[in-house]
PDB file of N, CA, C and O in Angstrom:
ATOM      1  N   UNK A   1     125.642  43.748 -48.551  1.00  0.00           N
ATOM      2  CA  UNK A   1     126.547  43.194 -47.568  1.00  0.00           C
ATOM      3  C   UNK A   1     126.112  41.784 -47.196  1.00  0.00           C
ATOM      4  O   UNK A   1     126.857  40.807 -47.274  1.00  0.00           O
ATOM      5  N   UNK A   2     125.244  41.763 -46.915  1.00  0.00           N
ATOM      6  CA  UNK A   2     124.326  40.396 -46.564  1.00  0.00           C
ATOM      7  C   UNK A   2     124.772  39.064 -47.858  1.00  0.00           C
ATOM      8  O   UNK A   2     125.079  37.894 -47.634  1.00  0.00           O
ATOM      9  N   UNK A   3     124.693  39.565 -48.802  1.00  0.00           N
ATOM     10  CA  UNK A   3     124.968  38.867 -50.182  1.00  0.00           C
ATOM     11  C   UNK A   3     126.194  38.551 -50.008  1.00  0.00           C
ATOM     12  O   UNK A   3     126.389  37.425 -50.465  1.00  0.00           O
ATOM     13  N   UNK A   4     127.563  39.227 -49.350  1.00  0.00           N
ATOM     14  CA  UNK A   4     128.811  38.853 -49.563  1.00  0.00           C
ATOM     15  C   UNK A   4     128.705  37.350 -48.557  1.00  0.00           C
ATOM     16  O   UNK A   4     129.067  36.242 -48.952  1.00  0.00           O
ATOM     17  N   UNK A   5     128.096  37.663 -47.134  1.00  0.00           N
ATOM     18  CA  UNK A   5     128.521  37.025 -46.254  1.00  0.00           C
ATOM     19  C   UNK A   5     127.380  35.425 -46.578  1.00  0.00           C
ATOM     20  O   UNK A   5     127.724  34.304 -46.202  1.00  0.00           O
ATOM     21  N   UNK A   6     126.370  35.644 -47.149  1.00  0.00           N
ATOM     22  CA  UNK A   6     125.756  34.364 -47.409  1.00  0.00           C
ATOM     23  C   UNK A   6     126.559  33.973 -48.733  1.00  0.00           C
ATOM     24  O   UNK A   6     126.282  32.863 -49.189  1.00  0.00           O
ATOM     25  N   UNK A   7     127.332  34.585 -49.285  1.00  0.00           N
ATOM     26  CA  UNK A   7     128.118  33.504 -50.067  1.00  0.00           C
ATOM     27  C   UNK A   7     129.390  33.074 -49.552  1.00  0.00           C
ATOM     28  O   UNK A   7     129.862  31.984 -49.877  1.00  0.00           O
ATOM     29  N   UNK A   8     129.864  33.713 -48.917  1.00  0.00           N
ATOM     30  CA  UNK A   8     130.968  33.206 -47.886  1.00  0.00           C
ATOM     31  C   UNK A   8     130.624  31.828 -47.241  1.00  0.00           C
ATOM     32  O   UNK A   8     131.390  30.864 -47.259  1.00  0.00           O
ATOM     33  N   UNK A   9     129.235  31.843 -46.599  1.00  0.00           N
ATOM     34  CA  UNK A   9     128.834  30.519 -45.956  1.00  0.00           C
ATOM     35  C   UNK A   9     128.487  29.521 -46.510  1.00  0.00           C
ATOM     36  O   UNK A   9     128.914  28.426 -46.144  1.00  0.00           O
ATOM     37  N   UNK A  10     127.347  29.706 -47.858  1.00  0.00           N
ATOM     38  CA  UNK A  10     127.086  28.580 -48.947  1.00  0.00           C
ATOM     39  C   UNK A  10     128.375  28.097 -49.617  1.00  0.00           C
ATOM     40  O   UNK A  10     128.416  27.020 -50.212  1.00  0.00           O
ATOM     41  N   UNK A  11     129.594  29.048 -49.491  1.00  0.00           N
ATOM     42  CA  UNK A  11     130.925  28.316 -51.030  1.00  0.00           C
ATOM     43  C   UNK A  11     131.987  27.994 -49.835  1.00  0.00           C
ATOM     44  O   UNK A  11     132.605  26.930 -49.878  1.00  0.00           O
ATOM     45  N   UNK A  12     132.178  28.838 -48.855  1.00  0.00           N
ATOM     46  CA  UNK A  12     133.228  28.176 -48.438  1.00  0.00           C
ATOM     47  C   UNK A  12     133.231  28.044 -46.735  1.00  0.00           C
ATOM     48  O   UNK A  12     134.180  27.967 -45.955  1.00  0.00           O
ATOM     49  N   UNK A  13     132.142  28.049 -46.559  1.00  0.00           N
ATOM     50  CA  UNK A  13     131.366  26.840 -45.385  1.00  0.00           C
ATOM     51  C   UNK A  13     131.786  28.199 -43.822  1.00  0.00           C
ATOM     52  O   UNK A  13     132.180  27.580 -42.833  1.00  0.00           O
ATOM     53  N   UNK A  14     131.747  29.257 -43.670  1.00  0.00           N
ATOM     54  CA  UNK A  14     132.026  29.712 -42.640  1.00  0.00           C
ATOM     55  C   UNK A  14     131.199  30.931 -42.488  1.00  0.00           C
ATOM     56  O   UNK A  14     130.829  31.463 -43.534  1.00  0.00           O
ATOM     57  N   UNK A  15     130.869  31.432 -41.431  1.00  0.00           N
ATOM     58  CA  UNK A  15     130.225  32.919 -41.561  1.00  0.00           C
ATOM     59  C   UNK A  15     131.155  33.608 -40.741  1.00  0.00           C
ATOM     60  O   UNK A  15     131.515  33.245 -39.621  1.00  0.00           O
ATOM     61  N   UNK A  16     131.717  35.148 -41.673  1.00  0.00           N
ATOM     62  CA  UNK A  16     132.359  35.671 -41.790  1.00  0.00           C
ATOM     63  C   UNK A  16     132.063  36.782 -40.617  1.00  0.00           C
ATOM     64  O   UNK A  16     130.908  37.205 -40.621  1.00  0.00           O
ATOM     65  N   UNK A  17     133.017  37.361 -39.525  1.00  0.00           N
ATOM     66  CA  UNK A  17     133.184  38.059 -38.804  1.00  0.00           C
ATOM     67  C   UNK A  17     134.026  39.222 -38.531  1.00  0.00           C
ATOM     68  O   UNK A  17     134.190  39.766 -37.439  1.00  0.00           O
ATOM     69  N   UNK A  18     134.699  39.633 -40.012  1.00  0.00           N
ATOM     70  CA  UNK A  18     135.936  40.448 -39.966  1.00  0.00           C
ATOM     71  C   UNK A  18     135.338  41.925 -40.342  1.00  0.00           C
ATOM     72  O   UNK A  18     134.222  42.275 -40.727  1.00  0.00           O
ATOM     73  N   UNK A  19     136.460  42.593 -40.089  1.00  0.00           N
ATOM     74  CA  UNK A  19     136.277  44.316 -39.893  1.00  0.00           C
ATOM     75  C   UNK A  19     135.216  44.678 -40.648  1.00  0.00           C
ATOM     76  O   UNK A  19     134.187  45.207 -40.226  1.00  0.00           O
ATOM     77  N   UNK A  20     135.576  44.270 -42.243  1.00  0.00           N
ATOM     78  CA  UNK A  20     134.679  44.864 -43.472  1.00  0.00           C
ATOM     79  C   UNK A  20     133.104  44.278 -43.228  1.00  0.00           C
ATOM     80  O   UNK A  20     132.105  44.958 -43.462  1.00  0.00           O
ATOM     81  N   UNK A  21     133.076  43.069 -42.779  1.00  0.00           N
ATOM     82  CA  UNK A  21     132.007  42.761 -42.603  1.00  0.00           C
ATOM     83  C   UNK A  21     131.075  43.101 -41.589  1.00  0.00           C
ATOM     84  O   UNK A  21     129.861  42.905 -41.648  1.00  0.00           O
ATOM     85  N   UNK A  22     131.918  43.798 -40.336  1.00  0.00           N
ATOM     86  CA  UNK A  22     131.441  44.405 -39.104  1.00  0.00           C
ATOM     87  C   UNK A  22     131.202  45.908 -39.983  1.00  0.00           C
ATOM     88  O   UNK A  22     130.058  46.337 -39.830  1.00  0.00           O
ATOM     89  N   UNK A  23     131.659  46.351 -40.441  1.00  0.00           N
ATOM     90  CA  UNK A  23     131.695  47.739 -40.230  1.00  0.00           C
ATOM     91  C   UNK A  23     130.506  48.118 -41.579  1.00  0.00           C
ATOM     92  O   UNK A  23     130.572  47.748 -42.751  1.00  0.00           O
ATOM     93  N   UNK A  24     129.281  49.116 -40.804  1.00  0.00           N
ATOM     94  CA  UNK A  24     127.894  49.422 -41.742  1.00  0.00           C
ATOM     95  C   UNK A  24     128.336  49.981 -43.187  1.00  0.00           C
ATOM     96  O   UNK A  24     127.532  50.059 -44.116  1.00  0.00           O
ATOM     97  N   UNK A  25     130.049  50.464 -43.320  1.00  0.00           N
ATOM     98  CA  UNK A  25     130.376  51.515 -44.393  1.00  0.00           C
ATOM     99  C   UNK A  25     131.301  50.315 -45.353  1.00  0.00           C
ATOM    100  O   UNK A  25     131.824  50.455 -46.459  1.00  0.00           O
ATOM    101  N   UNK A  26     131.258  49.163 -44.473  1.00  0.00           N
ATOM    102  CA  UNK A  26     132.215  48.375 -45.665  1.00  0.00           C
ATOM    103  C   UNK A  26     133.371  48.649 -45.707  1.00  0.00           C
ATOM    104  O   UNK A  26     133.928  48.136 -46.678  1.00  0.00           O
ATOM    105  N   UNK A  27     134.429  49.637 -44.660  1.00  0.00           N
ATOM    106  CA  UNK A  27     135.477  49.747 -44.738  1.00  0.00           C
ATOM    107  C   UNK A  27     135.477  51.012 -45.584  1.00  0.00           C
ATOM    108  O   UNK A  27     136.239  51.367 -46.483  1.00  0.00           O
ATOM    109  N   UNK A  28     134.564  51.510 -45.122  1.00  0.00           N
ATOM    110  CA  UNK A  28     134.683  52.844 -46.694  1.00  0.00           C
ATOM    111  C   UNK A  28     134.566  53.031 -48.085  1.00  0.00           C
ATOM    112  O   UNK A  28     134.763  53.995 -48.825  1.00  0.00           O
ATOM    113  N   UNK A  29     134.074  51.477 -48.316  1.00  0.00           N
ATOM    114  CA  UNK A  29     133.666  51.091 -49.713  1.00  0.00           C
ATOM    115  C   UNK A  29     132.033  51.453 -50.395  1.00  0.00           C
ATOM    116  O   UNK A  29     131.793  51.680 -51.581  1.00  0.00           O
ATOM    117  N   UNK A  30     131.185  51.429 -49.415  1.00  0.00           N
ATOM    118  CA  UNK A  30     129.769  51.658 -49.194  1.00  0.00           C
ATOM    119  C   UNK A  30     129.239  50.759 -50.186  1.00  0.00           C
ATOM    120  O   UNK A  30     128.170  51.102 -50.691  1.00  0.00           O
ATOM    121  N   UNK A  31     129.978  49.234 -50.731  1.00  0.00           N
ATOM    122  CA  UNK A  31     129.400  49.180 -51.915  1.00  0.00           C
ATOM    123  C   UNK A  31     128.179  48.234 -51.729  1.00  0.00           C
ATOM    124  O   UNK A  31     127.672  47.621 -52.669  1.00  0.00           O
ATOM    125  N   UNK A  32     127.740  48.162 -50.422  1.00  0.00           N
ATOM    126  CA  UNK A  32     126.345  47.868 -50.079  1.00  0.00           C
ATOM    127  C   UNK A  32     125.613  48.555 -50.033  1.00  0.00           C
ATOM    128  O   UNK A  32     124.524  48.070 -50.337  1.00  0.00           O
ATOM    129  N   UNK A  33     125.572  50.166 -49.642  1.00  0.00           N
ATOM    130  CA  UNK A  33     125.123  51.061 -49.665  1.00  0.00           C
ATOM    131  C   UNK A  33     123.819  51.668 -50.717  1.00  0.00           C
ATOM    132  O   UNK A  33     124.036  51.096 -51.785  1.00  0.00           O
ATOM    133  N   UNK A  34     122.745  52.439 -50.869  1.00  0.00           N
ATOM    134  CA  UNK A  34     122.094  52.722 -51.166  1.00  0.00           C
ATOM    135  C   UNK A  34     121.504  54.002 -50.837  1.00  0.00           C
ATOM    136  O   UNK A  34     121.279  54.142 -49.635  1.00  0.00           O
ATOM    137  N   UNK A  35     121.185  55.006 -51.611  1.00  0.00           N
ATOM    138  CA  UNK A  35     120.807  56.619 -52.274  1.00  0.00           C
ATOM    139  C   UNK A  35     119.508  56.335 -51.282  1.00  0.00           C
ATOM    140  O   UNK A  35     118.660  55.487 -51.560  1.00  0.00           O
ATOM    141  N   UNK A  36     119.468  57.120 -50.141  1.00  0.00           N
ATOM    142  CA  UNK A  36     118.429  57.492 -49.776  1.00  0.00           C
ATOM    143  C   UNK A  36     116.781  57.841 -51.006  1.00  0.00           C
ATOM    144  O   UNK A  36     116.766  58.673 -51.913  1.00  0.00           O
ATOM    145  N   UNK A  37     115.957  57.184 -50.725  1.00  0.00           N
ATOM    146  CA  UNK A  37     114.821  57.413 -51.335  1.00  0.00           C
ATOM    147  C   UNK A  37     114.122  59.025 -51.010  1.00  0.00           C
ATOM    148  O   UNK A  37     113.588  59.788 -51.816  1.00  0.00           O
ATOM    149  N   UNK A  38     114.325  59.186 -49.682  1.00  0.00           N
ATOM    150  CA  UNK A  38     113.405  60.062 -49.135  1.00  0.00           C
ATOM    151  C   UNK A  38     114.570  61.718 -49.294  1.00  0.00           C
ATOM    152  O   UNK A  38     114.093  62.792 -49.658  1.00  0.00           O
ATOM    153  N   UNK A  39     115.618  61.590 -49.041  1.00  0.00           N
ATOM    154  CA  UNK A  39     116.394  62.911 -49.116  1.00  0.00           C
ATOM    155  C   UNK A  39     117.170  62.509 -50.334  1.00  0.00           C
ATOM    156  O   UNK A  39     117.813  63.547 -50.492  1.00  0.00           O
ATOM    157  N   UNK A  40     117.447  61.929 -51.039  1.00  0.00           N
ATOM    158  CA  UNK A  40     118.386  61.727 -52.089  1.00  0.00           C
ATOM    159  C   UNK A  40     120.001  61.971 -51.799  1.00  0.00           C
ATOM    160  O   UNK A  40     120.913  61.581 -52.528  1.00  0.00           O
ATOM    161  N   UNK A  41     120.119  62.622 -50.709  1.00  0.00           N
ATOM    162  CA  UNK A  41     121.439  62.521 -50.470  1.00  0.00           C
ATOM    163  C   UNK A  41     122.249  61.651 -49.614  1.00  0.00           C
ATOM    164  O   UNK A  41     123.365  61.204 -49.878  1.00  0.00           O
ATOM    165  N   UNK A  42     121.554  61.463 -48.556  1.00  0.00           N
ATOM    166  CA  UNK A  42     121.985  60.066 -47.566  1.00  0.00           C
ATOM    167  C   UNK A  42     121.439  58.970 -48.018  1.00  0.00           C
ATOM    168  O   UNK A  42     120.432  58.736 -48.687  1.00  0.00           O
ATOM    169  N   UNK A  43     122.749  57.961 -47.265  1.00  0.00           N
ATOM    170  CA  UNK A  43     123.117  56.705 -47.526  1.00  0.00           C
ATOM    171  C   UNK A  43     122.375  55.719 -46.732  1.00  0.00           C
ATOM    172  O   UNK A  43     122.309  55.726 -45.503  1.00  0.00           O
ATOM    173  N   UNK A  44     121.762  54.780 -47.604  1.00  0.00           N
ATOM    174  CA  UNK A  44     120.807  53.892 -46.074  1.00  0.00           C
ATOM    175  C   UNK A  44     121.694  52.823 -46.278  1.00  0.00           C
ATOM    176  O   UNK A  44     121.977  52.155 -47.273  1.00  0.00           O
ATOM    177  N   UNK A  45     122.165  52.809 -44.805  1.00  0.00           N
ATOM    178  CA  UNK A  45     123.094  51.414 -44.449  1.00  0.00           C
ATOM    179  C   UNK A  45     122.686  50.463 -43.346  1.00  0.00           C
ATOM    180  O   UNK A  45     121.658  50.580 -42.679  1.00  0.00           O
ATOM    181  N   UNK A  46     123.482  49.626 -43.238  1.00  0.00           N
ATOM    182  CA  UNK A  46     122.770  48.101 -41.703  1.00  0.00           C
ATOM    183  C   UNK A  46     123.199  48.978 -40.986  1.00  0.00           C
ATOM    184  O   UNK A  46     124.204  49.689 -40.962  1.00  0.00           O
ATOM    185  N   UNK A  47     121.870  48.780 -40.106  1.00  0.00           N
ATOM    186  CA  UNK A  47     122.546  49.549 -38.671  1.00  0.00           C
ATOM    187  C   UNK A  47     123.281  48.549 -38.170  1.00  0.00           C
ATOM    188  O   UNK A  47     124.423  48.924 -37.906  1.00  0.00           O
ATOM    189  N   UNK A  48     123.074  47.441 -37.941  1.00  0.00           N
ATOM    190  CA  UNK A  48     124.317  46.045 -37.070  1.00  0.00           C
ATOM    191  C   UNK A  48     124.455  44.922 -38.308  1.00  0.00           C
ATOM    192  O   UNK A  48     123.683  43.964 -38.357  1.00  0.00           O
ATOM    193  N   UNK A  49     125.353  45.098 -39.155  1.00  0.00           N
ATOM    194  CA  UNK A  49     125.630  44.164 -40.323  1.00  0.00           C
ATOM    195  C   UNK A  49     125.522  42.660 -39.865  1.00  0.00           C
ATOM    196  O   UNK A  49     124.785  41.854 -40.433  1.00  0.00           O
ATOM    197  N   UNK A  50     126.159  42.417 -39.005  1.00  0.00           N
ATOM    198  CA  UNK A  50     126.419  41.019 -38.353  1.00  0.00           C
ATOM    199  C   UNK A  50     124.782  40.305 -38.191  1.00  0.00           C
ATOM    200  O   UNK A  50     124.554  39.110 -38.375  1.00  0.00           O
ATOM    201  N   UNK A  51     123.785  41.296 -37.823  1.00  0.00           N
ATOM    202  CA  UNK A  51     122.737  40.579 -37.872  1.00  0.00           C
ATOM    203  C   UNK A  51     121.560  40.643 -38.583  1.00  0.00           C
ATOM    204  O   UNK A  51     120.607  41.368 -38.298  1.00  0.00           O
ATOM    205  N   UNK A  52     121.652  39.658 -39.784  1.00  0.00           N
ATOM    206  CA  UNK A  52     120.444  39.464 -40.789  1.00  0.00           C
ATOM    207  C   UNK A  52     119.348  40.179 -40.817  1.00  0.00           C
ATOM    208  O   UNK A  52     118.823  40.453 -41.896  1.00  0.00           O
ATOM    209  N   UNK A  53     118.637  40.745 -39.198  1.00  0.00           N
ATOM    210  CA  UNK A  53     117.408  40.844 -39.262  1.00  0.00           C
ATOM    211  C   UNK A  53     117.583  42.456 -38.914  1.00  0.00           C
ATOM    212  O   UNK A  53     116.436  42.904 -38.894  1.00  0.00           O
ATOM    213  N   UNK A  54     118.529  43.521 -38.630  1.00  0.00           N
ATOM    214  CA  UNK A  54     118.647  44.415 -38.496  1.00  0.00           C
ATOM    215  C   UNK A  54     117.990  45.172 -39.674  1.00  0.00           C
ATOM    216  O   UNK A  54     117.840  44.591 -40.749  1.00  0.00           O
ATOM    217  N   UNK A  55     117.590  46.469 -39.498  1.00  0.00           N
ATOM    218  CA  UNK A  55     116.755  47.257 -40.363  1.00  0.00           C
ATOM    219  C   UNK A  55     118.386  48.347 -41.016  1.00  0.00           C
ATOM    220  O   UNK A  55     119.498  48.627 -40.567  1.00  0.00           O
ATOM    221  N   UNK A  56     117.921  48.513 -41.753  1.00  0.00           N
ATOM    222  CA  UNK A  56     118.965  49.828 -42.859  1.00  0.00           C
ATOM    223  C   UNK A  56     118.198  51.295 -42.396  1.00  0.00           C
ATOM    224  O   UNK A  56     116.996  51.559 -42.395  1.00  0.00           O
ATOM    225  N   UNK A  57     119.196  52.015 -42.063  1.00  0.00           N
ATOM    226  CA  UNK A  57     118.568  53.393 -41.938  1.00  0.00           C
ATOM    227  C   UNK A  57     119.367  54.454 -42.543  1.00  0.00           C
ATOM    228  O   UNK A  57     120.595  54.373 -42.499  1.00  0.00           O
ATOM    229  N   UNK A  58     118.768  55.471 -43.122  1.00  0.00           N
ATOM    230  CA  UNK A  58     119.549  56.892 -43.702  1.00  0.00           C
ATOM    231  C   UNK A  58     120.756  57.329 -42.898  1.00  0.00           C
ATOM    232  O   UNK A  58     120.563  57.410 -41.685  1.00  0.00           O
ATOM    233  N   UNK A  59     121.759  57.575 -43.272  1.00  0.00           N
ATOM    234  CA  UNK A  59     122.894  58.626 -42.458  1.00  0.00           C
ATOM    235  C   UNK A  59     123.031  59.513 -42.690  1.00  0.00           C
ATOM    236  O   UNK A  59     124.199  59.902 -42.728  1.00  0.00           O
ATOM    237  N   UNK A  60     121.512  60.830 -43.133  1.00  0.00           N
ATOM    238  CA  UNK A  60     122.172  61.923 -43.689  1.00  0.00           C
ATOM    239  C   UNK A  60     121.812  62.477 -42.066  1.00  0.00           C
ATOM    240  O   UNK A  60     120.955  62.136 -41.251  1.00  0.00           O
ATOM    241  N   UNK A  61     122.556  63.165 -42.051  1.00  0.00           N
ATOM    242  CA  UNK A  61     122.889  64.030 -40.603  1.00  0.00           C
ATOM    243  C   UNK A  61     122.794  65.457 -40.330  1.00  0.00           C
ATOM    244  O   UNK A  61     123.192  66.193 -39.426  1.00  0.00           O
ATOM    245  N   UNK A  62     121.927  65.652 -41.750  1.00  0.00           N
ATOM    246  CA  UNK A  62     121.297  67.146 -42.122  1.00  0.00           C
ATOM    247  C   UNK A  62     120.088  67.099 -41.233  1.00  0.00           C
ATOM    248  O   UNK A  62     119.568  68.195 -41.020  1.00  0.00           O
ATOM    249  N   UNK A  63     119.441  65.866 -40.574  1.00  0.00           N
ATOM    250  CA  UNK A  63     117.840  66.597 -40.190  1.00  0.00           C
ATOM    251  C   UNK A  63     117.030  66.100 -41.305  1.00  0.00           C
ATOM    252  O   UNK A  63     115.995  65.677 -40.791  1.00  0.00           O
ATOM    253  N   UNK A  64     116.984  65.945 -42.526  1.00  0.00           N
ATOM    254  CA  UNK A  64     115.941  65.583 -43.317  1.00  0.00           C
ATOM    255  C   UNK A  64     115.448  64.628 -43.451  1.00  0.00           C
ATOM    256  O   UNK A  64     114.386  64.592 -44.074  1.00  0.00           O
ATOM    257  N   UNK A  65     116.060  63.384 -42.884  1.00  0.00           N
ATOM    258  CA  UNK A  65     115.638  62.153 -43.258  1.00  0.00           C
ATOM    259  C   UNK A  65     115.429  61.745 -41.375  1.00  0.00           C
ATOM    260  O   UNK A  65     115.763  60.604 -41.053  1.00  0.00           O
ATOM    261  N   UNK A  66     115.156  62.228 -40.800  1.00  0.00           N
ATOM    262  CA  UNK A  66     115.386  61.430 -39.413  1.00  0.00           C
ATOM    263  C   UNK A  66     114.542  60.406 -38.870  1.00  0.00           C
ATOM    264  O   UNK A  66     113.323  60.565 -38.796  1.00  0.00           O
ATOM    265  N   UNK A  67     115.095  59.416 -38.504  1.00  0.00           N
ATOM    266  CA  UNK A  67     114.112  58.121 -38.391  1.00  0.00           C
ATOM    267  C   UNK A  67     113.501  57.014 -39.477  1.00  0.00           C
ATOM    268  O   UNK A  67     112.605  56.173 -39.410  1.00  0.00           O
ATOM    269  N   UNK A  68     114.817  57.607 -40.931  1.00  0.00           N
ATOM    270  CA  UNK A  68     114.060  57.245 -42.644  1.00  0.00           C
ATOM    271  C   UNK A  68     114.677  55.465 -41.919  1.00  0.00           C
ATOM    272  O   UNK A  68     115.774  55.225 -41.416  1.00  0.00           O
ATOM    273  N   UNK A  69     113.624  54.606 -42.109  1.00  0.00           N
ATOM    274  CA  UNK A  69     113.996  53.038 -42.252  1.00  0.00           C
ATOM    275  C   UNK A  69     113.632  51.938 -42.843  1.00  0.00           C
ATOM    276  O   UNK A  69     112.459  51.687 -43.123  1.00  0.00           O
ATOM    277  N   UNK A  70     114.592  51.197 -43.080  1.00  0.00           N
ATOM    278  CA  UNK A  70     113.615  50.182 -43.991  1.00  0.00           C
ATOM    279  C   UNK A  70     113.964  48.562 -43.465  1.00  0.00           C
ATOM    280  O   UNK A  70     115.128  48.163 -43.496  1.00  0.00           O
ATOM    281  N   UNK A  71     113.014  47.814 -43.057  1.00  0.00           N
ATOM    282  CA  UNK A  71     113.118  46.903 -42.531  1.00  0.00           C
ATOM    283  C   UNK A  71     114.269  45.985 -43.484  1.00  0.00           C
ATOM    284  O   UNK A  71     114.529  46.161 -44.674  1.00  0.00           O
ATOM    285  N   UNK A  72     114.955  44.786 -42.389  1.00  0.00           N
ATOM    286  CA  UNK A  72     115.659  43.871 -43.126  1.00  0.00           C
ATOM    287  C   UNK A  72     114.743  43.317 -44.220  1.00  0.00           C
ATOM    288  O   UNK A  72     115.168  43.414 -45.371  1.00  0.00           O
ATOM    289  N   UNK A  73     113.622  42.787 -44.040  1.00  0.00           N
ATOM    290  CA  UNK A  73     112.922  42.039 -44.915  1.00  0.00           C
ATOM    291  C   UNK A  73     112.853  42.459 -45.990  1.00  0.00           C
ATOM    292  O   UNK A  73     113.217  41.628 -46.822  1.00  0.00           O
ATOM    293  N   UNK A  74     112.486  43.581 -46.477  1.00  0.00           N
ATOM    294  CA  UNK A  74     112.200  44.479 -47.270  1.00  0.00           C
ATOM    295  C   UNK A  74     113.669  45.247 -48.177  1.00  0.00           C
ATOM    296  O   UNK A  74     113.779  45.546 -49.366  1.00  0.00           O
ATOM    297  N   UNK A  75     114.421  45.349 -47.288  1.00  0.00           N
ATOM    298  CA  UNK A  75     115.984  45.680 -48.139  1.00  0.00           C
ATOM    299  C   UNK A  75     116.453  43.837 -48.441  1.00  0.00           C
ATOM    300  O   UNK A  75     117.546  43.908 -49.004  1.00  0.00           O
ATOM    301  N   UNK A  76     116.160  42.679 -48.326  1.00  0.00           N
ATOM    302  CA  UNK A  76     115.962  41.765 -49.111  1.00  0.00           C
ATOM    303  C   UNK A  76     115.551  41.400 -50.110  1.00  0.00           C
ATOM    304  O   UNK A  76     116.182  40.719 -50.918  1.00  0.00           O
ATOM    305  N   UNK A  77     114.545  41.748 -50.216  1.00  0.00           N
ATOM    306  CA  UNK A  77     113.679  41.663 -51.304  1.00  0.00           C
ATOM    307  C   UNK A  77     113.710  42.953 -52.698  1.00  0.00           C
ATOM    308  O   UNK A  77     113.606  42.751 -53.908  1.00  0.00           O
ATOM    309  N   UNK A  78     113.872  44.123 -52.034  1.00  0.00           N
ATOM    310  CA  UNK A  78     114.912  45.187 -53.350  1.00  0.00           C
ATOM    311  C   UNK A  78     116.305  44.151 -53.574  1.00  0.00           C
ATOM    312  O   UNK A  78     116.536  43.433 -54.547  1.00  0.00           O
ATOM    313  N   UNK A  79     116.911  44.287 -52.663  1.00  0.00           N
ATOM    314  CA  UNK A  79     118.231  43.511 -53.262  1.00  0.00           C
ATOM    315  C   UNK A  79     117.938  42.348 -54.368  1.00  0.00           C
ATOM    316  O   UNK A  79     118.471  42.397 -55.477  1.00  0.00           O
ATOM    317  N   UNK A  80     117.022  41.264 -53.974  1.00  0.00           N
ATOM    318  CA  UNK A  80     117.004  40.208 -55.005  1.00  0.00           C
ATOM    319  C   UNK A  80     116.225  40.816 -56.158  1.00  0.00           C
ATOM    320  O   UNK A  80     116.194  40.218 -57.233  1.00  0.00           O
ATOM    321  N   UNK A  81     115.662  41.851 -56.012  1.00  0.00           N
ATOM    322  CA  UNK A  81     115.084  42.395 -57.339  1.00  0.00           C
ATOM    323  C   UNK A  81     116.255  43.036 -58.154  1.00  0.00           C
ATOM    324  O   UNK A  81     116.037  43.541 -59.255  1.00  0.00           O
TER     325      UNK A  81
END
């Protein structure tokens, strides 16, 4: 998600504030989204998309993953890998 909106600002000069970009699921697309490491079944998403430095956490809502997080810095640095 982060990737859409820093190219939004580097190509066409604005940072982006709309639904898809507010919303942690992408509008239902999840295609920021990522397979939980720790339960394999939940989704680790931005907890507050809008802000860079927010951490990604699991949404499985089974109990297995509770409290699973991974700092912004760090879901940066997988991403550019």
């Amino acid at each position: 998600m982060d990737e859409r909106r820093e190219h939004l600002l580097e190509n066409k000069f604005f940072e982006c504030h709309c639904r898809r970009c507010s919303d942690p699921t992408e509008l239902g697309t999840y295609t920021g989204a990522l397979i939980c490491p720790k339960c394999q079944t939940g989704l680790v998403l931005c907890d507050h998309p809008l802000d860079p430095d927010s951490p990604w956490s699991c949404n499985n809502m089974s109990g297995s993953c509770p409290g699973y997080r991974i700092p912004a810095r760090s879901m940066k640095l997988l991403i550019q890998r």
